[in-house]
N, C-alpha and C positions, 0 to 999 in steps of 0.2 A: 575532554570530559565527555561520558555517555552522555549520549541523549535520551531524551523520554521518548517512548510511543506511547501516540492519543491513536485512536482509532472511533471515526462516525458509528452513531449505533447502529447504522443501515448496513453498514460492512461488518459487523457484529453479527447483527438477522442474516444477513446471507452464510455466514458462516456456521452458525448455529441448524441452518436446512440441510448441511453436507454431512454425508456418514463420515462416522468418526476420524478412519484414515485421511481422509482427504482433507477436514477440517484440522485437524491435527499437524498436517504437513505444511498446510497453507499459514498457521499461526506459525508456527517454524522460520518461515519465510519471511513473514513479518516482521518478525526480531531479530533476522541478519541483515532485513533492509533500513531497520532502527539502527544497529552496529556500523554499516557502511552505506549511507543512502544511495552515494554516488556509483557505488559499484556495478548495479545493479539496475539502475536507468535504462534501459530497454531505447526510451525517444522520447521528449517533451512535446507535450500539446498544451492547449492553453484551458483554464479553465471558466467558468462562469464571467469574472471581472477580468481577465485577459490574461492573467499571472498565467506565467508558462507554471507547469507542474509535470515531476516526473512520472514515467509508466513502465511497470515491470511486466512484462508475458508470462507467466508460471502456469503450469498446472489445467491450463485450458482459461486462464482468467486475467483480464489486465485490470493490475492493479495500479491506480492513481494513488501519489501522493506527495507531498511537499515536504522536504527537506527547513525546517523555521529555523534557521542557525543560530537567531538575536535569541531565539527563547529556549533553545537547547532541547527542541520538538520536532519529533518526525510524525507526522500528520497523515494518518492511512485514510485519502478523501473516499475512495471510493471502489468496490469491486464488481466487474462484470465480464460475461463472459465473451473470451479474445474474439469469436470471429465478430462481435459486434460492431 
């Protein structure tokens, strides 16, 4: 069954600052990482409460986010840019 993408609104405002192309390409990404989460795992770190959470490199930006499989949700926590 598809899952849903939830995305935080702070990964919303950051995408919303990028010219269009890139904003454009990056949502893209986001909805094949909704299709296939595990695809595209890059390396787990861990987040706030200790939960590993996966991380994609794209585009100059690692994207944080959790695969929720009980709720049928791919959870875009967070974006920033890769050499941080």
């Amino acid at each position: 069954m598809k899952q849903r993408l939830l995305v935080a609104v702070e990964v919303i405002e950051c995408l919303e600052s990028l010219p269009p192309a890139r904003r454009n390409l990056i949502w893209n990404r986001l909805r094949q990482i909704a299709e296939c989460p595990h695809a595209f795992s890059d390396y787990l770190a861990k987040d706030s409460t200790g939960r590993d959470v996966d991380v994609h490199v794209f585009a100059g930006f690692a994207i944080r986010y959790w695969d929720d499989f009980a709720d049928r949700h791919v959870k875009i926590l967070e974006i920033q840019g890769a050499d941080r």
